[in-house]
N, CA, C and O atoms as a MOPAC input file, in Angstrom:
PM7 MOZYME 1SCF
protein

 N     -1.29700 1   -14.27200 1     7.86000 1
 C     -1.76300 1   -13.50800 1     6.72900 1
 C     -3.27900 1   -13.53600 1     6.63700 1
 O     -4.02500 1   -12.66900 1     6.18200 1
 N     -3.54700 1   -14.60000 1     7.11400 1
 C     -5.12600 1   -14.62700 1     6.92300 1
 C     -6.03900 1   -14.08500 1     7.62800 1
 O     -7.20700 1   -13.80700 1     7.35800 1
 N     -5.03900 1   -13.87200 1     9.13300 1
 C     -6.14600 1   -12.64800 1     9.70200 1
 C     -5.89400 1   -11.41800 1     9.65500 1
 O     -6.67500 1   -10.66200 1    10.23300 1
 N     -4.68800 1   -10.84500 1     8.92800 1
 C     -4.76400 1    -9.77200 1     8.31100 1
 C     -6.20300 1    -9.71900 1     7.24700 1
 O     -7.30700 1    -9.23200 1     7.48800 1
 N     -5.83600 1   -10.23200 1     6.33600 1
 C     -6.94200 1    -9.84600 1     5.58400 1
 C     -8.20400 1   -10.30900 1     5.80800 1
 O     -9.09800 1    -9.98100 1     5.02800 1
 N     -8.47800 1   -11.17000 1     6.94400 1
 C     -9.55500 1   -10.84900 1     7.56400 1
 C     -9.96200 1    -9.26800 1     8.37400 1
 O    -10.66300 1    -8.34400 1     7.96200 1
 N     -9.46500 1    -9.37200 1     9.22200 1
 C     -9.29800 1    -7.73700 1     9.94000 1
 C     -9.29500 1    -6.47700 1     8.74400 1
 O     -9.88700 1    -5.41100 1     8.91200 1
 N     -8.68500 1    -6.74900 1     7.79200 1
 C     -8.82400 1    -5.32600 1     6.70500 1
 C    -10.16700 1    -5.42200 1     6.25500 1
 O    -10.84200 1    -4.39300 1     6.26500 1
 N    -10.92700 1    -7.04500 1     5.65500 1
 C    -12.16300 1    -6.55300 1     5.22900 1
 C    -13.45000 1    -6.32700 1     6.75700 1
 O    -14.66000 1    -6.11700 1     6.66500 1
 N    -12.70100 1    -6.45500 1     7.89000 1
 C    -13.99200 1    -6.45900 1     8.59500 1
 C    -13.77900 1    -4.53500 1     8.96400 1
 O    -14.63100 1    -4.01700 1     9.68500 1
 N    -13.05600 1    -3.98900 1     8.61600 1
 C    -12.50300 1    -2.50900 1     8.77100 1
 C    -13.27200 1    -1.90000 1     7.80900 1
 O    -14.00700 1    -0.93900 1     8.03600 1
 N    -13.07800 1    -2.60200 1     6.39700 1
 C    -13.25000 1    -1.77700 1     5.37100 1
 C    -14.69600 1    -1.93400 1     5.02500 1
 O    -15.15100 1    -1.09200 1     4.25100 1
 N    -15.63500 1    -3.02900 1     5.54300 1
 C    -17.05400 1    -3.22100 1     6.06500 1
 C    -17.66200 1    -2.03700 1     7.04300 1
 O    -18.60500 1    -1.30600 1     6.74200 1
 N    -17.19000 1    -2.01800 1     7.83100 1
 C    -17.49500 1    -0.87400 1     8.94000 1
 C    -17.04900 1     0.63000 1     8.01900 1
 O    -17.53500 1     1.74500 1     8.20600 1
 N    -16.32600 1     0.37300 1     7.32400 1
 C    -15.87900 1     1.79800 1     7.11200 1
 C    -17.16300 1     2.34900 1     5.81800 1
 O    -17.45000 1     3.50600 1     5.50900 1
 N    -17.65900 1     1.21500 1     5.34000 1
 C    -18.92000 1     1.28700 1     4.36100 1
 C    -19.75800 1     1.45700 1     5.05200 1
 O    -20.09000 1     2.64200 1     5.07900 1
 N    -20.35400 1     0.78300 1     5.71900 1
 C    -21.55200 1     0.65500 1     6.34900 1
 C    -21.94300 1     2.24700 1     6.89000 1
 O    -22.80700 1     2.99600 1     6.43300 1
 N    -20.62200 1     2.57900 1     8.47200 1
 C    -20.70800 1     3.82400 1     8.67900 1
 C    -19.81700 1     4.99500 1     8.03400 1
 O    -19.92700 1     6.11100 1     8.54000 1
 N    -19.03300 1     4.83500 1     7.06500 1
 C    -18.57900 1     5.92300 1     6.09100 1
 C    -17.83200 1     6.96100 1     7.45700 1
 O    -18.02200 1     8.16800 1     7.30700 1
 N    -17.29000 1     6.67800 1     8.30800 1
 C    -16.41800 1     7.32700 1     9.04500 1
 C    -15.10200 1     7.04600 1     8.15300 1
 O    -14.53800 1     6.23000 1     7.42400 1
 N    -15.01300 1     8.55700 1     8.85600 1
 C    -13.35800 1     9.32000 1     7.96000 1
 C    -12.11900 1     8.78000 1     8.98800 1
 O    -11.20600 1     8.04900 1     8.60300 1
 N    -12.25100 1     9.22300 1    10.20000 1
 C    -11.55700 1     8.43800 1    11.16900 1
 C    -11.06900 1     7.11000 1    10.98300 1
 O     -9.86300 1     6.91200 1    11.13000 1
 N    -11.78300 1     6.23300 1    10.70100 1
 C    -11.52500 1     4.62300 1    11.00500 1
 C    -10.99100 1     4.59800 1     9.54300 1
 O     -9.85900 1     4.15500 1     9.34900 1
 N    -11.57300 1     4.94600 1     8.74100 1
 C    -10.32300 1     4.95800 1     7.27700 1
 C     -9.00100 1     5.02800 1     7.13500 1
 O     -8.15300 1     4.31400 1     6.60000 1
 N     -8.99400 1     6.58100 1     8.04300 1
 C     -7.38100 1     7.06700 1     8.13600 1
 C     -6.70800 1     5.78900 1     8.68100 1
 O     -5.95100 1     4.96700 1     8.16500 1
 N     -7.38400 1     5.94600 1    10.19900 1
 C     -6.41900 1     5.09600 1    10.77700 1
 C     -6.12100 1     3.45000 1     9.94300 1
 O     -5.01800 1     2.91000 1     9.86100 1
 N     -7.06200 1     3.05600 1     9.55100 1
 C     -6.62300 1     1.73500 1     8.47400 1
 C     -5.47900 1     2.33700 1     7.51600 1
 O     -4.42500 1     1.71300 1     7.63900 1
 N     -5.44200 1     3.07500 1     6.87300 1
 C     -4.29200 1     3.69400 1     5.65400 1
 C     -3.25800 1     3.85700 1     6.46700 1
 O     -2.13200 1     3.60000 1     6.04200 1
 N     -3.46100 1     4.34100 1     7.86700 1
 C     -2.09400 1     5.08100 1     8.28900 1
 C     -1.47900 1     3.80000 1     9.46200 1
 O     -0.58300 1     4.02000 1    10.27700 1
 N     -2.06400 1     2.72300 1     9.33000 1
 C     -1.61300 1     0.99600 1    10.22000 1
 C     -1.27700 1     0.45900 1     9.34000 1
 O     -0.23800 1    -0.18500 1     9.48200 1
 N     -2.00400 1     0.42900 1     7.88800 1
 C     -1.23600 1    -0.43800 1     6.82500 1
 C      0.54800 1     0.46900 1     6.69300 1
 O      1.64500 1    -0.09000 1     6.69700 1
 N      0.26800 1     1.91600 1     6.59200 1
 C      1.71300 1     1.98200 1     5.71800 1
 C      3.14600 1     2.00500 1     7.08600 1
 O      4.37300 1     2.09500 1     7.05000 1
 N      2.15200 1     1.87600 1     8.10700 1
 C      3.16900 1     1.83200 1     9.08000 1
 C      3.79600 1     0.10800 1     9.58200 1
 O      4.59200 1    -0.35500 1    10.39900 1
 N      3.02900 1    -0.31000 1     8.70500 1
 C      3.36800 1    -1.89000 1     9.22400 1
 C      3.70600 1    -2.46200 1     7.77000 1
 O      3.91900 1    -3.66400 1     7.61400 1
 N      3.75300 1    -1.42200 1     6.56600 1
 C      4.64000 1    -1.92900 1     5.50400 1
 C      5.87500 1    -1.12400 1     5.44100 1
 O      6.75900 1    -1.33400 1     4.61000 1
 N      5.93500 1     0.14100 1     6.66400 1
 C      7.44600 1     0.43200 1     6.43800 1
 C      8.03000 1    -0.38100 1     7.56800 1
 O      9.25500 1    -0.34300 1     7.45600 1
 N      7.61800 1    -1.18300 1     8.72900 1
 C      8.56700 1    -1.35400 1     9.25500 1
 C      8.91100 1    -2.77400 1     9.09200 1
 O      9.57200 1    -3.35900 1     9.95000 1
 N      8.45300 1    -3.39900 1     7.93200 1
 C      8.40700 1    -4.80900 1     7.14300 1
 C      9.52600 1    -4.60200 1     6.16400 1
 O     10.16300 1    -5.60400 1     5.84000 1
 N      9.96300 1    -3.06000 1     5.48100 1
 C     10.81500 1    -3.17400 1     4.76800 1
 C     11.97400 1    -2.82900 1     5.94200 1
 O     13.06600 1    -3.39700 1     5.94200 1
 N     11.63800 1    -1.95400 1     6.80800 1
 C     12.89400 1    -1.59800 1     7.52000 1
 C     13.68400 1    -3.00800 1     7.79700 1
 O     14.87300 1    -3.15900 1     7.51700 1
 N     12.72600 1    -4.17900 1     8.48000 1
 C     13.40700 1    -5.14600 1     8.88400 1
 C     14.21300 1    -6.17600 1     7.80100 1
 O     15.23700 1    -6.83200 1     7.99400 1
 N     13.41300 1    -6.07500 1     6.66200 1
 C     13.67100 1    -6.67900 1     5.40700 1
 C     15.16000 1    -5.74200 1     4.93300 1
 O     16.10700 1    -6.38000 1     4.47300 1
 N     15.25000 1    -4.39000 1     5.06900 1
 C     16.75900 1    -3.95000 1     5.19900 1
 C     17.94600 1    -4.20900 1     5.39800 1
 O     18.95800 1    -4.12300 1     4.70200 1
 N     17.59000 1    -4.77300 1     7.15500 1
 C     18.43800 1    -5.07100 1     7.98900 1
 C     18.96500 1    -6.64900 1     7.84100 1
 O     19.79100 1    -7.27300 1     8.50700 1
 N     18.24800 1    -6.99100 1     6.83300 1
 C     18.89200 1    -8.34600 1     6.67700 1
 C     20.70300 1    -8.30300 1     5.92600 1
 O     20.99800 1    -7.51700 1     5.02600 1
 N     21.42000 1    -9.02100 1     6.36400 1
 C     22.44200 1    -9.00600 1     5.61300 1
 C     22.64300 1    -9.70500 1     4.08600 1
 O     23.54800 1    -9.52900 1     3.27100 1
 N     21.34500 1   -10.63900 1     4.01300 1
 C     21.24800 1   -10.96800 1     2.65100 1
 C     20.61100 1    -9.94800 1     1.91100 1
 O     20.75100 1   -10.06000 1     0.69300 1
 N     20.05700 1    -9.14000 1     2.24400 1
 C     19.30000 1    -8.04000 1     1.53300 1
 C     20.26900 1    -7.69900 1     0.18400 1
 O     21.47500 1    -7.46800 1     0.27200 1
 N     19.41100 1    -7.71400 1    -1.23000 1
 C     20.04100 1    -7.26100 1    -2.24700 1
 C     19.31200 1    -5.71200 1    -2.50300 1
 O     18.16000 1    -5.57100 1    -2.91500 1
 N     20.23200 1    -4.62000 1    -2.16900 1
 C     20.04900 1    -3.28600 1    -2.18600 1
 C     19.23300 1    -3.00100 1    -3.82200 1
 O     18.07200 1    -2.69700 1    -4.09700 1
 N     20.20400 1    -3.20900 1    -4.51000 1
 C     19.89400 1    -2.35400 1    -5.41300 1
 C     18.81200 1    -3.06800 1    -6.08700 1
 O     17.82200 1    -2.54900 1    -6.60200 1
 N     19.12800 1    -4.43100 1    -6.02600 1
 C     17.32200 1    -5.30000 1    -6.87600 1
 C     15.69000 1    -4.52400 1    -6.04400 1
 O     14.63000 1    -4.05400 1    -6.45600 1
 N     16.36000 1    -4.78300 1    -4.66400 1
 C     14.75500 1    -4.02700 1    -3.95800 1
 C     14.34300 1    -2.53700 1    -4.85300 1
 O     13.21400 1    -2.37100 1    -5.31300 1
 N     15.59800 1    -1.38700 1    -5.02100 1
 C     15.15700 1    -0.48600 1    -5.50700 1
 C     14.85800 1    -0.20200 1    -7.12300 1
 O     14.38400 1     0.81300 1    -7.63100 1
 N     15.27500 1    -1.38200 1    -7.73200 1
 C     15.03200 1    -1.18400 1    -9.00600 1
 C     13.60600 1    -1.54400 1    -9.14800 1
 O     12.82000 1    -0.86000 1    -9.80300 1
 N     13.19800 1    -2.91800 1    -8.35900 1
 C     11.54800 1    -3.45300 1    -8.06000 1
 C     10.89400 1    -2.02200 1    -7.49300 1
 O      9.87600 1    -1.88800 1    -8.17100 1
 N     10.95400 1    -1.30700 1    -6.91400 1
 C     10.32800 1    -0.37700 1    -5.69700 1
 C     10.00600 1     0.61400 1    -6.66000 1
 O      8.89100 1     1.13300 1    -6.61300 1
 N     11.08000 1     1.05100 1    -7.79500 1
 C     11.03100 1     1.68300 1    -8.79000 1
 C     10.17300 1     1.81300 1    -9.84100 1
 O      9.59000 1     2.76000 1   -10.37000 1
 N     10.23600 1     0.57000 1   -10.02700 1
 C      9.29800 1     0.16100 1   -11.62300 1
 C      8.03100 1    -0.07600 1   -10.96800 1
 O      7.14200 1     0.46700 1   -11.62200 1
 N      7.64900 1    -0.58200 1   -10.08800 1
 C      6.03800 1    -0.27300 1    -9.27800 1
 C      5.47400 1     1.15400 1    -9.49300 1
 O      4.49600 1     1.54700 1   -10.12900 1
 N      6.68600 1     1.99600 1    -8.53600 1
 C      6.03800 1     3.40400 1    -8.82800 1
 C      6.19000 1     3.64500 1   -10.45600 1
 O      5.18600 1     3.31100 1   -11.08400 1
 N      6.69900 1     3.89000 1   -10.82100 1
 C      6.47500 1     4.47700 1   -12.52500 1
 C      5.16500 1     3.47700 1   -13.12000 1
 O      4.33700 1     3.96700 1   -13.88900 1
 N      5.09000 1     2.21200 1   -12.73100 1
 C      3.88800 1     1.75100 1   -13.25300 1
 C      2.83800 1     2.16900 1   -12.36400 1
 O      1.87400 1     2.55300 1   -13.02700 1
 N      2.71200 1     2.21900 1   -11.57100 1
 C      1.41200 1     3.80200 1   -10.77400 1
 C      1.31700 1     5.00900 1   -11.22200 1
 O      0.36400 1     5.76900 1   -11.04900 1
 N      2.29000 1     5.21600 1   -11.80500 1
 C      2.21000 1     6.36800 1   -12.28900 1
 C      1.41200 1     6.62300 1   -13.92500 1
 O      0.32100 1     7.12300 1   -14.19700 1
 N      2.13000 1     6.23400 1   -14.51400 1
 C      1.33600 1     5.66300 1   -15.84100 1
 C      0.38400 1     5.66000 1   -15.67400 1
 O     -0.29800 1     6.68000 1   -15.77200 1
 N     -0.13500 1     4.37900 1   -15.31000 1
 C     -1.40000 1     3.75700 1   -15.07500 1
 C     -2.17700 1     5.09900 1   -14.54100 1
 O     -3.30600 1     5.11400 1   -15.03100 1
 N     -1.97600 1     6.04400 1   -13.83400 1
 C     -2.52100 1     7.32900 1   -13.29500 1
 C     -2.55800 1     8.05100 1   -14.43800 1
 O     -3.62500 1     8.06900 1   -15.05000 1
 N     -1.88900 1     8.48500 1   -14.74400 1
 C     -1.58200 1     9.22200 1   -15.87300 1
 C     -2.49300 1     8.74400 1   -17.08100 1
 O     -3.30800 1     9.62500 1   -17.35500 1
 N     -2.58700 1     7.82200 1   -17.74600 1
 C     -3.28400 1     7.06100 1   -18.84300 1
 C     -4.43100 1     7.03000 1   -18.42500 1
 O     -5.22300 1     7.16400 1   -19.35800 1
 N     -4.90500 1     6.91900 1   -17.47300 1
 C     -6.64500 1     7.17700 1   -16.60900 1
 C     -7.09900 1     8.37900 1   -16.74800 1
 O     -8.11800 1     8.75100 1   -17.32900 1
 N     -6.36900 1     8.93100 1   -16.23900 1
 C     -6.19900 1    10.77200 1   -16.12900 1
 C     -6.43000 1    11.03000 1   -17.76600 1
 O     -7.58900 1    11.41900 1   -17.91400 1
 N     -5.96900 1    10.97500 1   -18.60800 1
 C     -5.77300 1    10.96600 1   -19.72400 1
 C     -7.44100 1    10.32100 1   -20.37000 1
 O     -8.00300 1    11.17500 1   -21.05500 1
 N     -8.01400 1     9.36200 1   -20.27000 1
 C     -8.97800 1     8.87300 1   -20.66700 1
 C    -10.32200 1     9.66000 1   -20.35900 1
 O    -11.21200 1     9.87300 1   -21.18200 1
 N    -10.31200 1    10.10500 1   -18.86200 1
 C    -11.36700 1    10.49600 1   -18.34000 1
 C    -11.28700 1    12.33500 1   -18.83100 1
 O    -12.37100 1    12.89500 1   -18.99500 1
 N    -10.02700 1    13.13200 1   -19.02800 1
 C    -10.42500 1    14.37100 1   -20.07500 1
 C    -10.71800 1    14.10700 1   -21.78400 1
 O    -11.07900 1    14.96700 1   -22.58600 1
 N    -10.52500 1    13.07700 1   -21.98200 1
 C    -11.50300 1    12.70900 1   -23.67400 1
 C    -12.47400 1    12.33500 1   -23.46900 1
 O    -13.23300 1    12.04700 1   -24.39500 1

């Protein structure tokens, strides 16, 4: 874990410094590909409790959403 988040801030350093669009993407599009195939495997477990993951997975998004929404909301007053 720790050189993950080493490696993300030495990415997201470079991605300041030189403000390339490229090296961004590809950071956004390695993170969500290495958090879907973390749930895929997390799936395949036979202890996996289905419906708790999606009720958690659930209430995240609606609280992103909100939280979007209520921002959104602040910044037209």
């Amino acid at each position: 874990m720790l050189v993950n988040i080493l490696l993300l801030g030495w990415a997201w350093r470079r991605i300041f410094i030189k403000k390339s669009i490229a090296l961004a993407a590809s950071v956004i599009v390695i993170k969500y590909a290495i958090i879907g195939l973390m749930i895929f495997h997390l799936v395949q477990r036979s202890s996996f409790e289905v419906l708790g993951f999606i009720l958690g997975l659930t209430s995240v998004i609606l609280s992103l959403l909100m939280a979007a929404f209520i921002d959104h909301k602040k910044g037209l007053s």
